[in-house]
N, C-alpha and C positions, 0 to 999 in steps of 0.2 A: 637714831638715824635722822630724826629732823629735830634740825632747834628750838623751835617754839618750843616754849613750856605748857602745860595743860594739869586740869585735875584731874585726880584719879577718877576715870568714866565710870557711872554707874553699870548694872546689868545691861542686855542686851532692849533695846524699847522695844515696846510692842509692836503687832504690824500699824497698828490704828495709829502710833505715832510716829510714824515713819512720814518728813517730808515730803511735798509731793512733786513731780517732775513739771507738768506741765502746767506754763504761768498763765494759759489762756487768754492773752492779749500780746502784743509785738513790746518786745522790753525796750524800755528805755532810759531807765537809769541802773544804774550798776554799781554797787558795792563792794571795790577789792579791798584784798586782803592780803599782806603781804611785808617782805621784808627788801630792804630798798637792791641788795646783791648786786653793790658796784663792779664787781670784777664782771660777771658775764650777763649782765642785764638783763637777766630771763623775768623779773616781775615788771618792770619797765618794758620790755618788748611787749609784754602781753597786753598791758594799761596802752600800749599803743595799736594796738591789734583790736582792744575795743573802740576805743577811740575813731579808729578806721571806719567803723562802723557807724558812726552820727552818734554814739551814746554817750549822755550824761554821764560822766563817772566820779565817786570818789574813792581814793584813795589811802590807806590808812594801815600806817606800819603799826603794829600791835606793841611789838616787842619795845619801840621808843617810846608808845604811850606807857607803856607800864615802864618805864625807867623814871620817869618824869610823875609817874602817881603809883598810890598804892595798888593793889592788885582789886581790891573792892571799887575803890575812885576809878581804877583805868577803867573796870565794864562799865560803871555806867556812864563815864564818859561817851566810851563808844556806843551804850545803849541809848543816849542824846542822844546820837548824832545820825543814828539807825531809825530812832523815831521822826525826828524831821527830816529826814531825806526822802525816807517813802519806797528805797528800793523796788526794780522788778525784778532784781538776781542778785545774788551774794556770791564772789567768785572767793574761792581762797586758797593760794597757792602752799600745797603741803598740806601743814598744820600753823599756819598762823593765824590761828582762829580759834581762841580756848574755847575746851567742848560746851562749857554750859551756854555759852552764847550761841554759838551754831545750832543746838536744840532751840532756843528757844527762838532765833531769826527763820532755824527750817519748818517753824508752827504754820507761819504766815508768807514764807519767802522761798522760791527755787534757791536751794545753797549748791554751789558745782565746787569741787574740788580737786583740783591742778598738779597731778603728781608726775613728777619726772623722776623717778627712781626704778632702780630694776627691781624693786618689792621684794628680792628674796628672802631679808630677812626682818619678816614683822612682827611684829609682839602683838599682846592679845589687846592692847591699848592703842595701836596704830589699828587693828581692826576694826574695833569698837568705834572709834573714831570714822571712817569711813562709813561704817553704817549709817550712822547718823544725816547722809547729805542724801540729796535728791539725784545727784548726779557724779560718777567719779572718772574723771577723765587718766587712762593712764599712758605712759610712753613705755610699757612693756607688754605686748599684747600677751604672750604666752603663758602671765600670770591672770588671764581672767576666770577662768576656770575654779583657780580656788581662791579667789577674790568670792566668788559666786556660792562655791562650798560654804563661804564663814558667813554667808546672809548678806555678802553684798548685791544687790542683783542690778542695782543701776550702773554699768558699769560702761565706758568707750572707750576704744582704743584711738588714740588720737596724737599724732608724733611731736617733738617736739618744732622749736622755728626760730622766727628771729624777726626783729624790727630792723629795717633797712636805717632810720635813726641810727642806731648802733655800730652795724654790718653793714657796708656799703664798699663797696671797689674804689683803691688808690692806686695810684703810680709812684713806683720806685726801683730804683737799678736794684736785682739778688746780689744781694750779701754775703748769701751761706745755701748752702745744697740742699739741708734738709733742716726744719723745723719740726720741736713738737711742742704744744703748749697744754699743758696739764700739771698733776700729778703721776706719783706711781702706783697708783692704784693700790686697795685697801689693802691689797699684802705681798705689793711689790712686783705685781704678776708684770708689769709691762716694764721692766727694769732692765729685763737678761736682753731682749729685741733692742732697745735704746742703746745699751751699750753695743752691741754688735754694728749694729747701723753707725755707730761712733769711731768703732775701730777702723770703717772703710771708707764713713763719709763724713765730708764738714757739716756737722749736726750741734746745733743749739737745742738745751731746752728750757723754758720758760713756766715755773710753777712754785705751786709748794710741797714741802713734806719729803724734800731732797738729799738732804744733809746727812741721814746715815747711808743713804746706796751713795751718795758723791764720795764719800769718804773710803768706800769698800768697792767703788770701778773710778777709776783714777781719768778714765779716758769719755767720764759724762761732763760735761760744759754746762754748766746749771746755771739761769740767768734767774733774775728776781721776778714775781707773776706780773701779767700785764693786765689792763682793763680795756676795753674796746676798741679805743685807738691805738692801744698797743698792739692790740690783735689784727686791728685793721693792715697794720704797717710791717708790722711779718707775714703778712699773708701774700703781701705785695711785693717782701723783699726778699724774699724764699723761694727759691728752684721749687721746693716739693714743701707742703706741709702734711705731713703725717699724722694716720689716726692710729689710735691704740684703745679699742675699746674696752670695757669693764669685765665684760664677760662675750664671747663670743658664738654661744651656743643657743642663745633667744630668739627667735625670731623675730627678723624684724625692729630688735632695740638695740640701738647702736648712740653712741655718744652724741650732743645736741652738738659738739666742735663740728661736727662732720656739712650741718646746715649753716653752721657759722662761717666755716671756711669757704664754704662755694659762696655763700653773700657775698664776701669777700674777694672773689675771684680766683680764689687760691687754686692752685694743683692739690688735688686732695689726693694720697693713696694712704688708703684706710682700709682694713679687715674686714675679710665680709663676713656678715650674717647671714642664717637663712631669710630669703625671701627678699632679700637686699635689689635685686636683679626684677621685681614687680615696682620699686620704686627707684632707682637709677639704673642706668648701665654704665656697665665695665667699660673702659675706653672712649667714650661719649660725654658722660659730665664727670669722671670723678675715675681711679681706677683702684684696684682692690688687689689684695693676696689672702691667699689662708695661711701662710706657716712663715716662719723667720727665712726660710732660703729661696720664695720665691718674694720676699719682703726685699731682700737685697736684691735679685734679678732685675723688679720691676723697677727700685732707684736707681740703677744702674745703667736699665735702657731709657727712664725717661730724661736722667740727665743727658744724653744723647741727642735729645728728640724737644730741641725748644720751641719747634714748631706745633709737636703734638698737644704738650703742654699749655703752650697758651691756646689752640683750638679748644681743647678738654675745661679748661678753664672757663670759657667764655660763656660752652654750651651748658655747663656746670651752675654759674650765674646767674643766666639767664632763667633756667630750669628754677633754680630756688627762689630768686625775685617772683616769678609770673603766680607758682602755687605751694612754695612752701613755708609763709611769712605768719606770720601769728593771727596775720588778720584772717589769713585763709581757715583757720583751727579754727578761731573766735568762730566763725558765723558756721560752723557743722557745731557746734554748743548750742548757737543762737536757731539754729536749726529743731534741736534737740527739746529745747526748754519753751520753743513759743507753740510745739506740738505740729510744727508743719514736717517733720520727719520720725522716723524710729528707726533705734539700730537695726545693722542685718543682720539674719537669722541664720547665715549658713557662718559655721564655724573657721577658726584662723586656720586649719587644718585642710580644710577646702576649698577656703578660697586661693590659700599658695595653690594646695594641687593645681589648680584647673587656672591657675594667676587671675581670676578675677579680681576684679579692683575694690578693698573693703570702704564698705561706707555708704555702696552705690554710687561713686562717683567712674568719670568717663575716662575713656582715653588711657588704660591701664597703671594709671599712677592711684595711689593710695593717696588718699584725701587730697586728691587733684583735682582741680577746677579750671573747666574751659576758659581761656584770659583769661586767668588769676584772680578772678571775681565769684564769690559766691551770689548764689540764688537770683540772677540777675543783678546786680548791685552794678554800676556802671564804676566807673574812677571816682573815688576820695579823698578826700586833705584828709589825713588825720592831724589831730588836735592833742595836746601836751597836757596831761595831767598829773600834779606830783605829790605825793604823801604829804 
């Protein structure tokens, strides 16, 4: 499920060597981990989301150092560079962080780990692995439970976002009525809606892993994948750009396109999820269907409606810019690790019922901050840090 490579983890560590969460002074330098993921700039967003923050960071693609040296040479390479730096955190997106080094940096170091996957299907070595960190941030809350079961206990639910670097609103005349940009998903589930939405509407799509469903629905238009200002430039030149999520029964996890597109300014109609309605609403920033026939209704009335469109757009935008950008996640971590917070204690179960807002934060958005600033943090330059 994730690429890095790693060795085989030993048994589960004791509790006595389990990392420890809180770094007990205000972090200031930071140690990512990571692979550079030119197409949707999710490790790059984040290095810019600490950055935001005034932290010292380096950066360090694992996978290029070990092309470039042996697998003994890359750690201690990286174990150099671990010991002169002095880290106060070690972020590491996924698994690009072989486990023996992650033991031995979580002796001395908060190590947080960055998962954006909907966790359904983990092996007993992606588990193993998470134990090991101080902290595991994920973007599917309705797995923490048995996250919890296998002896993870440090665990956050934390959505994913975007660096406005990246994601930023363009201007351009639409093109085409409806846009999707992805794949078809691990077993084609979002194939049969694309083609339908093709039969009735001028639909592009933009990805990989096309080539046997383009060949077997004649009426899909498969464009080559984009990387950020591609995405920027269909978002802008698109009547609608459409979500189609992975799995639609999670609460609350739903595709990272979905914050990418409103950075964007896009018209998003995207599937909802439970709980989707405590962090956007319908008709206001973004608008949603549950089934393929009211999928079509909704393209149908908002090509209609270009005024609704660019409204839903704007407040969409805006919404994402102000509290859903990377920098905003960053500092509920930095929250997390310098011990000036602790997670909440009432369940994802509960806090939908009653739509309290998880995290403790205000104003009923999930990991929303008043002007888009954490913990008082006034406006920042962020600063450019590159592997």
């Amino acid at each position: 499920m994730y690429a890095a490579n790693v060795e085989q983890p030993p048994a589960t560590a004791p509790a006595a060597a389990r990392p420890r969460l809180v770094c007990g002074r205000p972090i200031r330098r930071v140690m990512f981990f990571g692979k550079n993921m030119s197409r949707t700039r999710c490790t790059g967003a984040l290095v810019d989301g600490l950055a935001g923050h005034g932290l010292d960071i380096r950066w360090i693609n694992y996978a290029t150092v070990r092309r470039w040296l042996r697998p003994g040479l890359a750690h201690a390479w990286v174990r150099r560079r671990f010991q002169r730096f002095r880290p106060d955190m070690v972020m590491v997106f996924c698994r690009d962080l072989p486990l023996p080094l992650l033991q031995e940096f979580g002796r001395t170091t908060p190590v947080v780990l960055w998962m954006e996957e909907a966790l359904h299907d983990l092996c007993p070595e992606h588990v193993e692995y998470m134990r090991h960190a101080s902290l595991v941030c994920v973007s599917n809350p309705t797995r923490m439970p048995m996250l919890k079961e296998q002896g993870i206990e440090r665990v956050e639910f934390l959505m994913s976002g975007f660096s406005p670097r990246f994601h930023h609103p363009e201007r351009a005349t639409p093109r085409r009525d409806v846009v999707f940009i992805g794949g078809p998903g691990q077993r084609g589930q979002r194939v049969e809606l694309l083609a339908r939405v093709s039969r009735h509407f001028d639909t592009e799509i933009y990805g990989v892993g096309w080539e046997e469903w383009a060949a077997r629905y004649p009426e899909l238009r498969v464009r080559p994948p984009v990387k950020a200002r591609g995405f920027r430039h269909l978002c802008a030149s698109s009547r609608i750009v459409l979500g189609l999520n992975q799995f639609n029964d999670d609460a609350l996890y739903f595709s990272n396109r979905t914050w990418l597109s409103l950075a964007c300014r896009g018209f998003h109609l995207t599937h909802y999820v439970p709980g989707l309605e405590t962090v956007l609403r319908d008709g206001v920033h973004l608008a949603w269907y549950h089934d393929a026939d009211e999928c079509l209704e909704k393209i149908d009335h908002y090509l209609k409606d270009a005024t609704a469109r660019e409204r839903i757009a704007a407040a969409g935008c805006e919404l994402a810019h102000a509290k859903h950008q990377y920098y905003h996640r960053v500092g509920r971590v930095l929250e997390l690790v310098e011990g000036r917070t602790t997670s909440a204690s009432l369940s994802l179960s509960e806090r939908l019922a009653s739509r309290a807002p998880l995290n403790g934060h205000a104003d009923g958005h999930l990991n929303g901050h008043a002007n888009g600033h954490l913990n008082g943090h006034g406006s920042v330059q962020a600063t450019r840090s590159t592997p």
